[in-house]
ROKE-662850 format. One record per residue (C-alpha): residue in one letter; x, z, y. Coordinates in steps of 0.2 Angstrom, whole numbers, plus 5000, padded with zeros to 4 digits. Layout:
BEGIN
aXZY;...
END
This chain:
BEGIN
x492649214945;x490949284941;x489949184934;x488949304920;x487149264918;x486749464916;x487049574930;x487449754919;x489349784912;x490049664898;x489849824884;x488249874891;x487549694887;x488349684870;x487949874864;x485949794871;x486249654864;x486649744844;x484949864848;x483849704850;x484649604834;x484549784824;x482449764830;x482349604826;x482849624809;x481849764808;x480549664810;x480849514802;x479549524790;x478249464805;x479449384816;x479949274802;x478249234801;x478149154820;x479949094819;x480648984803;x482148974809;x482449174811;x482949174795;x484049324788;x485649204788;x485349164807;x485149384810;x486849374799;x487549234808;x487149304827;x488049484820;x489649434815;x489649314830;x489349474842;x490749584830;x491849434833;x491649424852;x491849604853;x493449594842;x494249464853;x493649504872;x492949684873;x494449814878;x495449654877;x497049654890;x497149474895;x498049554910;x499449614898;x500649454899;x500249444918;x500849614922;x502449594909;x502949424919;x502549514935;x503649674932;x504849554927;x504749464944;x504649634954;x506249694946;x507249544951;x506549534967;x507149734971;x508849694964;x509049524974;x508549594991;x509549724988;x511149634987;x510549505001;x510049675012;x511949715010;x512549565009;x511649535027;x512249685035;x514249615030;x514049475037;x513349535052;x514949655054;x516249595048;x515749445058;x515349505075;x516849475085;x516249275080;x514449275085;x514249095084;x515149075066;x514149245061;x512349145066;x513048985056;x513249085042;x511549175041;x510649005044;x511748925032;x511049055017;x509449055021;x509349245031;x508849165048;x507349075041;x506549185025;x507449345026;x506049425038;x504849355025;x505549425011;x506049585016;x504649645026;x503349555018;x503849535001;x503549365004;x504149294984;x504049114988;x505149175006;x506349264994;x506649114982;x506848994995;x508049105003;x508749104987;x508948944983;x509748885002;x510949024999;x511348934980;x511348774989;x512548815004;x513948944996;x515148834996;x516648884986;x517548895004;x516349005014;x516349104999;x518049135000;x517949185017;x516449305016;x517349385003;x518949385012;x518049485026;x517849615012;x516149575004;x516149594986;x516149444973;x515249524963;x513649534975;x514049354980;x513849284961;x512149414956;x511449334970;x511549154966;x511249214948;x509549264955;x509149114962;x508749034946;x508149184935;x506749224948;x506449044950;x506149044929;x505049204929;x504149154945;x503548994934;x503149114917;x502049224932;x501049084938;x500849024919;x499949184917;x498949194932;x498249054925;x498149074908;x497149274912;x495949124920;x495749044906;x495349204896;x494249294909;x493349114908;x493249114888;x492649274887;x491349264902;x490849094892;x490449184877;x489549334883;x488349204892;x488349114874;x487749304865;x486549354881;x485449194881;x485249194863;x484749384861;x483549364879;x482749194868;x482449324855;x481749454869;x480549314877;x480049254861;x479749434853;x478849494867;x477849344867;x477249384849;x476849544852;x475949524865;x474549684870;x475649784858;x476749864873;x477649994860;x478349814850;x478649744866;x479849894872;x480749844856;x481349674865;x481649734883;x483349684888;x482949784905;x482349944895;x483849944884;x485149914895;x484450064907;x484250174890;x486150134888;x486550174904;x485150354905;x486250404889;
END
């Protein structure tokens, strides 16, 4: 989502943005003259709302939560396919003089369907769903005798455990998917709120100094910006 009325970086716009306030109160004296309401509280005003803008958005990490929530995510997910890898490869084994009972058992948690997903494709929703149908489907008595054939109880229960702790930080990931929306979108929302004021101030400037080409310079948003950019 892009939807910034300025085509150059976010800090090139605000550092172009501070030169034409820094001119225009330079010369206030004759735009004040033109414009009543340039007054020096409204320079004042338009400053500390660009040194609040740069506080809160420029260099700001509103990805920071997202990746947190989503290193969380990844880490469970490596330690859950990791015990359904082994888990998978058990079954199969200790169960292959029973082919039918060996299928019944990977359908029942959830292999047959999502395992490919998962596993290959790092599918997350595949792996929670597989997750969960394995949660559903361990009964206390096919549990027993998966862990008769020799599969440990320990990889058994940290896999159900990771059903509903993936689950939890799936829903925490997609909070922050959308909240890095919101922040990308209320930053991009003030940004466009400094640029159209300083270019109102460009096209006015300009306007007043009109035949003085030196003064006019002064308010070139364009000039500036490719100055920022030369330097």
């Amino acid at each position: 989502m892009n939807n910034r009325r300025y085509t150059v970086k976010d800090i090139e716009m605000i550092i172009a943005s501070s030169v034409i306030l820094k001119n225009a109160v330079l010369k206030k004296e004759f735009l004040q003259t033109k414009r009543s309401n340039w007054t020096d509280v409204f320079f004042q005003q338009l400053e500390e709302e660009i040194n609040q803008t740069v506080q809160t958005y420029l260099g700001l990490d509103s990805a920071k939560d997202l990746r947190q929530a989503t290193a969380i995510v990844y880490s469970i997910q490596k330690k859950a396919l990791k015990n359904l890898s082994e888990l998978k490869i058990q079954i199969s084994e200790d169960f292959k003089k029973a082919p039918a009972r060996r299928a019944e058992l990977l359908s029942l948690l959830g292999f047959t369907t999502y395992y490919t997903a998962a596993n290959s494709n790092h599918d997350q929703e595949a792996l929670i769903d597989l997750l969960f149908e394995f949660k559903t489907n361990i009964t206390p008595e096919i549990k027993a005798e998966i862990i008769e054939k020799g599969t440990s109880e320990a990889t058994l229960n940290e896999i159900e455990a990771c059903a509903d702790t993936l689950k939890e930080s799936d829903i925490i990931q997609e909070f922050h998917k959308g909240a890095k929306k919101l922040v990308t979108r209320e930053a991009i929302d003030a940004f466009n709120e400094i640029y159209d004021k300083i270019i109102s101030i460009c096209k006015l400037s300009r306007s007043f100094y009109r035949g003085n080409p030196v003064h006019q310079n002064l308010f070139s948003f364009n000039k500036i910006t490719k100055a920022i950019n030369g330097n």
